[in-house]
C-alpha positions, 0 to 999 in steps of 0.5 A, spaced: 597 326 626 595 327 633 592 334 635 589 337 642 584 340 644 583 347 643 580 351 650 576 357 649 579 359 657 573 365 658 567 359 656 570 354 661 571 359 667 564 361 666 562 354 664 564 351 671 563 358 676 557 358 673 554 350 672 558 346 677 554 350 683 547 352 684 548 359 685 553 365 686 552 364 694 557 359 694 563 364 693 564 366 701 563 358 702 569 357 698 573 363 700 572 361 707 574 355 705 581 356 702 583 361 707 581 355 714 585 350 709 591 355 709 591 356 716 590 348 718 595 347 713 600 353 717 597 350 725 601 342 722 606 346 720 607 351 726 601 350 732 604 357 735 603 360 728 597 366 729 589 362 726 585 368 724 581 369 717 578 377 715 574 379 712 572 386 709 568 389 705 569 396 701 563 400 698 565 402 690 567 409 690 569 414 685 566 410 680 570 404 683 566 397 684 564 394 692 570 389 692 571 384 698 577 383 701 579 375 705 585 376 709 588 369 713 594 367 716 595 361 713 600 357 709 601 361 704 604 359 697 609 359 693 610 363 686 611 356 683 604 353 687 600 359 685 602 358 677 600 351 679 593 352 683 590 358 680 592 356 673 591 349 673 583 347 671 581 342 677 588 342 680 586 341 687 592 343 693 589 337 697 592 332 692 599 335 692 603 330 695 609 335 695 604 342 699 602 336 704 596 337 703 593 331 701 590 330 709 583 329 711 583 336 715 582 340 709 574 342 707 575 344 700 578 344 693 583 352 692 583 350 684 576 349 683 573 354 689 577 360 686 572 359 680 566 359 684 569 367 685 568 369 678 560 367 679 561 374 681 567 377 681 570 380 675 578 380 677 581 376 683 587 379 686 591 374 690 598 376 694 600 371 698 607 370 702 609 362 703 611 360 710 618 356 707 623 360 709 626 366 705 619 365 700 618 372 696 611 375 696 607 373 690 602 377 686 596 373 682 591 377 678 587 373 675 581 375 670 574 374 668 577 373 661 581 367 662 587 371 663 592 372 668 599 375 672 604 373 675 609 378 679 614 376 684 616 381 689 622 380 694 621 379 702 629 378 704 626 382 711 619 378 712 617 384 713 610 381 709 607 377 714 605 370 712 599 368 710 594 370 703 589 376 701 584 376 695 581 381 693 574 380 689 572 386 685 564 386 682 562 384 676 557 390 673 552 385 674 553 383 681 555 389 685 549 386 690 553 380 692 558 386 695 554 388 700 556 388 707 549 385 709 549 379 705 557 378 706 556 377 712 549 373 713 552 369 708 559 369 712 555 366 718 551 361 714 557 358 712 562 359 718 557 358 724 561 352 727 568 353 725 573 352 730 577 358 727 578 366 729 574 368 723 571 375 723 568 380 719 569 388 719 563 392 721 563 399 721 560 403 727 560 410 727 566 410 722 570 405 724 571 399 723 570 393 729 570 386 728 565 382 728 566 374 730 563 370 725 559 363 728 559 360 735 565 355 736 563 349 737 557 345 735 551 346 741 550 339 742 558 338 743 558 344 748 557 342 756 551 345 760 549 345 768 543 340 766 540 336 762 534 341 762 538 347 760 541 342 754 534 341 750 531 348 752 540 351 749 538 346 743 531 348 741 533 355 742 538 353 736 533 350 732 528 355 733 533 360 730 537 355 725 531 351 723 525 355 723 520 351 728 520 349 735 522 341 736 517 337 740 524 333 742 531 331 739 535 325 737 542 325 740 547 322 732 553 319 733 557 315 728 564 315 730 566 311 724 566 318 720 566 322 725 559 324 725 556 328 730 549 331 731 541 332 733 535 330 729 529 335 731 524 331 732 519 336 726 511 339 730 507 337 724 507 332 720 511 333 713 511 328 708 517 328 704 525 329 705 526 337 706 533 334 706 537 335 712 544 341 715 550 338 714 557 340 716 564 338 713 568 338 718 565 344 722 563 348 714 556 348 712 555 344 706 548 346 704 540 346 709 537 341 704 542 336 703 539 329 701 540 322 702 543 323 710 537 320 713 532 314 710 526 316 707 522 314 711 525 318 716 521 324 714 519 326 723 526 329 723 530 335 721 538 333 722 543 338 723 550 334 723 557 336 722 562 329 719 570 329 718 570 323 714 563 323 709 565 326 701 561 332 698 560 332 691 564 337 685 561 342 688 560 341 695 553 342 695 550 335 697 554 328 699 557 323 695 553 317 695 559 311 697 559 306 701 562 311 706 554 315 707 552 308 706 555 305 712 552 312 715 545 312 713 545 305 716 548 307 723 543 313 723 538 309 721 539 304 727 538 310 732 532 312 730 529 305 730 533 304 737 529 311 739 523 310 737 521 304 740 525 306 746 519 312 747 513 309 744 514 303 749 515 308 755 510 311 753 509 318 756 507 326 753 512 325 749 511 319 745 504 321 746 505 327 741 510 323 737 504 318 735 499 324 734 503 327 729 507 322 726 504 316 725 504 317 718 512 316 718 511 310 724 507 307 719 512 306 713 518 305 717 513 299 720 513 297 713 521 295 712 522 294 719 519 286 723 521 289 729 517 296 728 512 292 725 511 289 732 511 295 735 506 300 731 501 294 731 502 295 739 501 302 740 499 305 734 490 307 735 486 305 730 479 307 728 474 300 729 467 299 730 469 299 737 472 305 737 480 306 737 484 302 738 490 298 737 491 292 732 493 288 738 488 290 742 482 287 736 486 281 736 485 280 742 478 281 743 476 278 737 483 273 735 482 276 728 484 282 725 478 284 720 479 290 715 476 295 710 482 296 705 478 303 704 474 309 708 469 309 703 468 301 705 468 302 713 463 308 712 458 304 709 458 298 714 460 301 720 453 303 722 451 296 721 457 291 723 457 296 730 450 295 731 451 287 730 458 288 734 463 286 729 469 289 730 472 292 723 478 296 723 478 301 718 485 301 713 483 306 708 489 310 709 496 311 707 500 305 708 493 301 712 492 296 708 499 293 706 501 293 714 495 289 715 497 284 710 505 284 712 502 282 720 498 277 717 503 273 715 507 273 722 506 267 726 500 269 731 496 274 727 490 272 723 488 278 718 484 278 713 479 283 709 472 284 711 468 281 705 460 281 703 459 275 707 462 276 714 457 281 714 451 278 711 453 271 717 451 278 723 444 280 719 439 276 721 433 272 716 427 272 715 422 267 718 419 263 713 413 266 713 415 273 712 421 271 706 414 268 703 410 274 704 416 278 701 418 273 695 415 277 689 417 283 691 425 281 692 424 278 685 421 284 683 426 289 685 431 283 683 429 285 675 430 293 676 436 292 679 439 286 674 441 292 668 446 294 674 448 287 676 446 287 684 441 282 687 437 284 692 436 281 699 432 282 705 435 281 712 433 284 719 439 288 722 439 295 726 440 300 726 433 300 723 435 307 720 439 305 715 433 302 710 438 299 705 446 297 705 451 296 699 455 290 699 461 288 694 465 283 694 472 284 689 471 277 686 464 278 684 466 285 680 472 282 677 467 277 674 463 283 672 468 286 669 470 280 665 462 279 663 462 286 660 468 285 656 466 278 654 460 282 651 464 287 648 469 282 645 469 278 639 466 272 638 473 268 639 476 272 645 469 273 648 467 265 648 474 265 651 472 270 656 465 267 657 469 260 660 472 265 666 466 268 668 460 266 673 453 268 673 454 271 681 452 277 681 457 283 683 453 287 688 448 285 694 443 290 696 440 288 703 434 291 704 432 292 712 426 289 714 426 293 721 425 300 717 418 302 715 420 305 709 423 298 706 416 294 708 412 299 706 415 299 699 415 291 700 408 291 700 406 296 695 403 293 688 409 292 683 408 298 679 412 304 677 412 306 683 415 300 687 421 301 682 422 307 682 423 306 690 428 300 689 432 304 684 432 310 689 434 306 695 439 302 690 443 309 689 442 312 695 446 306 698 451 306 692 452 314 695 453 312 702 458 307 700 462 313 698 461 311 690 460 318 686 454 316 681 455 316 673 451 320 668 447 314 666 445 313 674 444 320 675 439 321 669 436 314 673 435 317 680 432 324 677 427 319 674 426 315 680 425 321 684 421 323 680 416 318 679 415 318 687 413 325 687 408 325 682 405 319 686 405 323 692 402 329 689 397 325 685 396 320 692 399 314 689 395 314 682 399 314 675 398 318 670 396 313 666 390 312 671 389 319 670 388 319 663 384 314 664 
């Protein structure tokens, strides 16, 4: 046996009007919807016939609740089209191939969009007078119940005009969507590009006066005197739109879905998609509608209206086919095309562009060869050498060198300076990778600073002094063994710098493989063991030219002598940028220690005081 399924008509209206939209706002988007439908639909039919959309709000009184009343003269419908549009679930007039409605030029869904309207309503009232000829006036009331009525009334005369009224009376619980403030800043949200004569009533000194709502056509459409007038009328626009003052704009075209519009160039860097404005055929979708613009894009807010793109069931955000798809990848192109335009031109503004978005420069270089090439070229980095472009290192030193951390270039920055080794500081968001993606075209060597580029600029010792010094370095070689760091002595400026941490990444990936042989079992580690080399992870390079280093060199082994290393030692691995872990910082308070009781007692040990 086959049974249906049974509809409880009160859930499913609060269902849709309550989850397909993000909130009770959409209700005058929808209303205004309908009602330039209609009057599209009418215009087709009869381009002399009147365009206007009314609305007004009337204030609860005697116990009455606010109502809002939307007048359009439009087409109309039919006693029969009214059962079936307001009574149907998910009916949609645009795909009535009998109404004539199944066309491009219509925004949204009269079935669907009637119900955002129970959100806040709790009876709807509409009285509509098809523009067939000899058609009678139709009354529908429909309830938040799930219920409804039917009446018809004849109009031998016509003396009903054509056209539709919905009235919306409140809900208890949503008389404040009712006021006249925010019908009308909504109404003007929505409305502000529709080519329509679509206005609210104001009332003023006890009267009611209509109030136009938006301006027509989209300001970067419209004709100026001069292109100084366009970009001050455009930055006017996004200042009271959009909230900020753009550094610049971006003209948008893609004639394949009738897409116009202007991407504002933002004044502070903001990573992360905010979204973007769009309009459907001159009605506002939403401020924050995702997926228009690629990621990467994150240097512009857009503001665009399209005939051809397909909103989602609510209207509210864009529909991902190949459509967008085609559109995301036009935009895409004109942003490249614009951003190479300017930052080769140079000039103020490509200056502030670079200033304040280099951070977007650098991840569209990422997925882009061309803009690669481009922000290698005009990008400043920050070198040994001052700034500078990455093709201004190359050439003067036919090879790109790299820290992939600030910690790292701060560390050696001092030195490689003073040796005048270029490195190029690449610590930052998205440095690195664009390094290496340019190491890897023809033309570009590129590669990381390791331990050795910096040991090959520091200067050895003579013979005789590397002999004076040998049982110290050994020493100090014992002290620092538990921490996997060898020692060296080398000359190199600036002599304030008594002592530099160098790493290199093999050597600390086979100290971790050390240390987890020690751990492991005696299977696994043997296995481990075979992978591992002695070399140690860490170099400290103890300067020669500083006094501090000499004068601990030629001090007696000793308590105090270690606890100097041990001192320098971890305060090269704070200079790296390197936070101590407990057991270093007991070591460090250990060290400190001993070298302030040495100074206090002028070198002698407590033993030697015992004594």
């Amino acid at each position: 046996m086959t049974h249906t399924f049974q509809v409880d008509l009160r859930g499913m209206v609060d269902l849709l009007a309550r989850h397909l939209y993000s909130g009770p706002r959409v209700y005058v988007r929808e209303l205004l919807q309908n009602a330039v439908d209609a009057v599209t639909a009418r215009q087709l039919i009869d381009p002399a016939a009147p365009a206007t959309v009314r609305l007004t709000v009337h204030p609860g009184e005697g116990g009455t609740r606010p109502a809002l009343e939307v007048v359009d003269t439009g087409v109309g419908l039919t006693a029969e089209e009214t059962r079936e549009l307001l009574a149907t679930i998910g009916r949609s007039s645009k795909r009535d191939a009998d109404l004539g409605l199944g066309r491009g030029e219509y925004i949204g869904q009269f079935g669907i969009g009637m119900l955002a309207a129970f959100m806040v309503a709790e009876t709807i009232e509409v009285v509509t007078r098809s523009a067939r000829e000899g058609s009678a006036v139709v009354t529908w009331r429909g309830h938040d119940d799930g219920t409804f009525e039917v009446s018809e009334t004849p109009d031998p005369d016509g003396a009903t005009p054509v056209g539709t009224r919905v009235v919306l009376r409140a809900r208890p619980d949503a008389e404040h969507w009712f006021s006249h403030e925010t019908v009308t800043a909504l109404a003007r949200e929505y409305g502000s590009l529709l080519p329509l004569d679509v206005a609210i009533a104001v009332p003023v000194g006890g009267e009611l006066l209509w109030s136009r709502i938006g301006d027509g056509e989209p300001p970067w459409l419209r004709t100026y005197p001069s292109e100084a007038a366009r970009r001050e009328a455009l930055a006017t626009y996004c200042e009271r739109t959009l909230g900020f003052t753009p550094l610049g704009h971006i003209d948008l075209a893609v004639p394949l879905t009738g897409l116009t519009g202007v991407a504002f160039l933002l004044p502070a860097a903001a990573p992360g998609s905010a979204g973007h404005r769009v309009h459907l055929k001159r009605m506002l979708v939403g401020t924050r509608v995702e997926g228009l613009l690629p990621e990467w894009a994150f240097f512009v807010r857009a503001v665009v209206d399209a005939t051809e793109l397909h909103p989602t069931a609510s209207r509210e955000q864009l529909h991902t086919d190949e459509v967008l798809v085609a559109t995301q990848e036009a935009l895409a192109a004109q942003l490249r095309a614009w951003a190479s335009a300017t930052l080769t031109g140079g000039g103020a503004l490509a200056r502030r562009f670079v200033e304040t978005h280099h951070l977007a420069l650098r991840a569209l270089a990422l997925t882009d060869p061309e803009m690669l090439e481009l922000v290698a070229g005009v990008l400043p980095y920050e070198t040994t050498d001052g700034g500078a472009s990455l093709a201004q290192v190359r050439e003067r030193t036919g090879e790109v060198l790299f820290t992939g951390t600030t910690e790292a270039f701060r560390r050696v920055a001092p030195v490689a300076r003073a040796q005048n080794l270029v490195v190029v500081n690449a610590g930052y968001v998205y440095d690195a990778d664009l390094l290496r993606l340019l190491g890897a075209r023809p033309g570009w060597r590129v590669r990381e600073l390791a331990a050795g580029d910096l040991e090959a600029v520091l200067v050895p010792l003579a013979p005789v002094r590397e002999l004076e010094v040998m049982d110290a370095v050994a020493a100090a070689g014992e002290v620092l063994a538990d921490a996997d760091c060898e020692v060296l002595v080398r000359t190199y400026a600036p002599a304030e710098v008594p002592a530099m941490l160098l790493r290199d990444r093999d050597g600390e990936h086979q100290r971790d493989l050390r240390r987890e042989a020690e751990a492991a079992d005696d299977v696994w580690g043997a296995v481990l063991e075979t992978f591992a080399t002695p070399a140690r992870s860490r170099r400290l390079v103890l300067n020669d030219a500083s006094p501090l280093v000499r004068d601990l060199l030629a001090a007696p082994p000793g308590d105090v002598s270690a606890a100097g290393v041990r001192s320098l030692y971890l305060a090269a691995v704070m200079l790296a940028g390197d936070g101590l872990r407990p057991r270093e910082v007991e070591q460090l308070n250990d060290s400190l220690g001993a070298l302030l009781r040495a100074g206090l007692t002028g070198g002698r040990t407590s033993a030697e005081d015992d004594a």
